[in-house]
C-alpha positions as CSV (number, residue, x, y, z in Angstrom):
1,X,63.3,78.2,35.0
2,X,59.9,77.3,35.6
3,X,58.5,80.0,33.5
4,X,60.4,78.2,30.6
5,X,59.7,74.0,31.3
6,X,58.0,73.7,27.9
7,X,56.4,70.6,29.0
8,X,54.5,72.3,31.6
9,X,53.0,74.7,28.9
10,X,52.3,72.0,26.7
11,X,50.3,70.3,29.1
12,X,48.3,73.5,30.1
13,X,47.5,74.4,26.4
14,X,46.1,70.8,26.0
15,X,44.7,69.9,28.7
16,X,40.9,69.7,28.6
17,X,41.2,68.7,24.6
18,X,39.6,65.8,23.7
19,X,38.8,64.2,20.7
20,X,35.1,64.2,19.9
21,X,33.3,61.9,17.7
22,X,32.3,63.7,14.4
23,X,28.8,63.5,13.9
24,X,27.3,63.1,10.2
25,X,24.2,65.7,10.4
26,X,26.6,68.2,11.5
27,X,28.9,67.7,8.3
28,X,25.8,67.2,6.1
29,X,25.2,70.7,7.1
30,X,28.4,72.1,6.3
31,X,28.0,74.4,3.0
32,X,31.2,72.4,1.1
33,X,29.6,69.0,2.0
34,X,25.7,69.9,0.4
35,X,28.1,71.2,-3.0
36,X,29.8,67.9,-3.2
37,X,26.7,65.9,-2.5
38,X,24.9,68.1,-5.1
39,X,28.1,67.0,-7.4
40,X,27.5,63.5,-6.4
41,X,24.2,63.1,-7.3
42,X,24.8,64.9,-10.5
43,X,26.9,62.6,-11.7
44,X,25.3,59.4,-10.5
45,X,21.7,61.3,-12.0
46,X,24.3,61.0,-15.4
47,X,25.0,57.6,-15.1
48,X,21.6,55.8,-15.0
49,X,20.9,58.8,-17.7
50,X,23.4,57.7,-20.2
51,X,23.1,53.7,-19.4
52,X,19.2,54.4,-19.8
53,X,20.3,56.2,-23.3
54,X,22.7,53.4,-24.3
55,X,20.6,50.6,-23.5
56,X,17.6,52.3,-25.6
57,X,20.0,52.4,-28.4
58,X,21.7,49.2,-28.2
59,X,17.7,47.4,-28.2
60,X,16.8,49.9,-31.3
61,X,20.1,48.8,-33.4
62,X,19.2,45.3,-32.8
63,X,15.5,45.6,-33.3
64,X,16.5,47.5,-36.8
65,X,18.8,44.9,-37.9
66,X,16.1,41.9,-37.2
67,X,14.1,44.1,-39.3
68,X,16.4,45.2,-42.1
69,X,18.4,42.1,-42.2
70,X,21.5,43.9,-41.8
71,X,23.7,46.1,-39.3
72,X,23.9,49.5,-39.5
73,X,27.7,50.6,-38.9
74,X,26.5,53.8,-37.8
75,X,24.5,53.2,-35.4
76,X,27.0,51.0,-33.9
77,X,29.5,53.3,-34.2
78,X,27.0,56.0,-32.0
79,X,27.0,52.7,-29.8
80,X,30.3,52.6,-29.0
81,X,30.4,56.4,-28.2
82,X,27.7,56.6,-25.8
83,X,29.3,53.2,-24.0
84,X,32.1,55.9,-24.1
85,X,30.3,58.7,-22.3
86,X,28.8,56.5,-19.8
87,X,32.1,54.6,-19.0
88,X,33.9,58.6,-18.9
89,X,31.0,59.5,-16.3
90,X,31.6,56.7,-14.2
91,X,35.4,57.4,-14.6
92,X,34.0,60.9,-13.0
93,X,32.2,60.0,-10.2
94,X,35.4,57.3,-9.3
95,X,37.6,60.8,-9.6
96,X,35.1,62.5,-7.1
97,X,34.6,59.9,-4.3
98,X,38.0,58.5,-4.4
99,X,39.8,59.7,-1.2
100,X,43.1,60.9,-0.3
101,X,43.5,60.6,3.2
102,X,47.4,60.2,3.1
103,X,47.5,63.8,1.4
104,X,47.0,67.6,2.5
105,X,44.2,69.5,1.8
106,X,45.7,71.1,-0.7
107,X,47.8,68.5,-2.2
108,X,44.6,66.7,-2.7
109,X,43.0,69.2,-4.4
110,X,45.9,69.5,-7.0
111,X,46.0,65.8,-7.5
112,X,42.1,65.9,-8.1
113,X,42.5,69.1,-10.8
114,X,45.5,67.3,-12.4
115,X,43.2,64.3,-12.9
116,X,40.0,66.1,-14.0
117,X,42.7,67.9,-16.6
118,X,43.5,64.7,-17.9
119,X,39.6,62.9,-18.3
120,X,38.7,65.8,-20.1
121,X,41.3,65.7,-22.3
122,X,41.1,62.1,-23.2
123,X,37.4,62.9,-23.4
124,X,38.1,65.7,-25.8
125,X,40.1,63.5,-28.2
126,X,38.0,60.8,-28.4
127,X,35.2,63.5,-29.2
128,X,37.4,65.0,-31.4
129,X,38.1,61.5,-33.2
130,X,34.5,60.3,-33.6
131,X,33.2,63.5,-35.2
132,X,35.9,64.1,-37.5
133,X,34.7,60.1,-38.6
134,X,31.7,60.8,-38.8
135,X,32.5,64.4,-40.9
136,X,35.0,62.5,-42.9
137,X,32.4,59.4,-43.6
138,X,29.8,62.1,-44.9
139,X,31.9,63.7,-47.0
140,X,33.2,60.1,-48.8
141,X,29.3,59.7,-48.8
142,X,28.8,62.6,-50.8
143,X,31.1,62.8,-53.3
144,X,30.7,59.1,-54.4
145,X,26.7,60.5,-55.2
């Protein structure tokens, strides 16, 4: 009978288990930890990329219209896109360092693929949308010459 108490095994298996404290330069270490810092960076290297692009354009377009007296649609409408971009980048790097501790491993992942699925389709129709403008906008163009 005392072969089979199960709380006597229980406490043999687990005794002398304790918790220890993580520590951070052992994780930094870990190989899947340096790939998502490198993703990370990436995409906060993206964001001060595309806000650097957006604000370059947004002070062009409104150094051209103080000198042409007028607003170029265009170049507000490439305006709008790159505000776009950079607001679909930071939508990225929200996706990558939101957590889900209540979730599995794997459960997490599948939640994190199902929501990458569905920012780069948005991102593919709004792509889609603003290029076929712009096509359709030329073409008007050139068969009113």
């Amino acid at each position: 009978m005392e072969d089979n108490d199960l709380k006597k095994i229980w406490k043999e298996m687990h005794t002398g288990m304790e918790c220890k404290s993580i520590d951070i330069k052992e994780i930094i270490h870990k190989k899947h930890s340096v790939v998502i810092s490198r993703i990370l960076h990436r995409q906060k290297s993206l964001i001060c990329l595309f806000a650097f692009f957006f604000i370059l354009s947004v002070t062009s377009n409104i150094w051209h219209s103080v000198l042409m007296g007028r607003a170029s649609f265009l170049l507000w409408v490439v305006n709008i896109f790159l505000l776009f971009i950079l607001f679909s980048v930071i939508w990225g790097y929200r996706l990558f360092i939101k957590s889900a501790d209540l979730c599995s491993v794997k459960e997490s992942g599948i939640i994190l693929k199902k929501q990458l699925e569905r920012k780069m389709h948005f991102d593919f129709i709004i792509c889609l949308v603003f290029f076929y403008g712009i096509a359709k906008k030329r073409t008007i163009k050139k068969t009113k010459i």
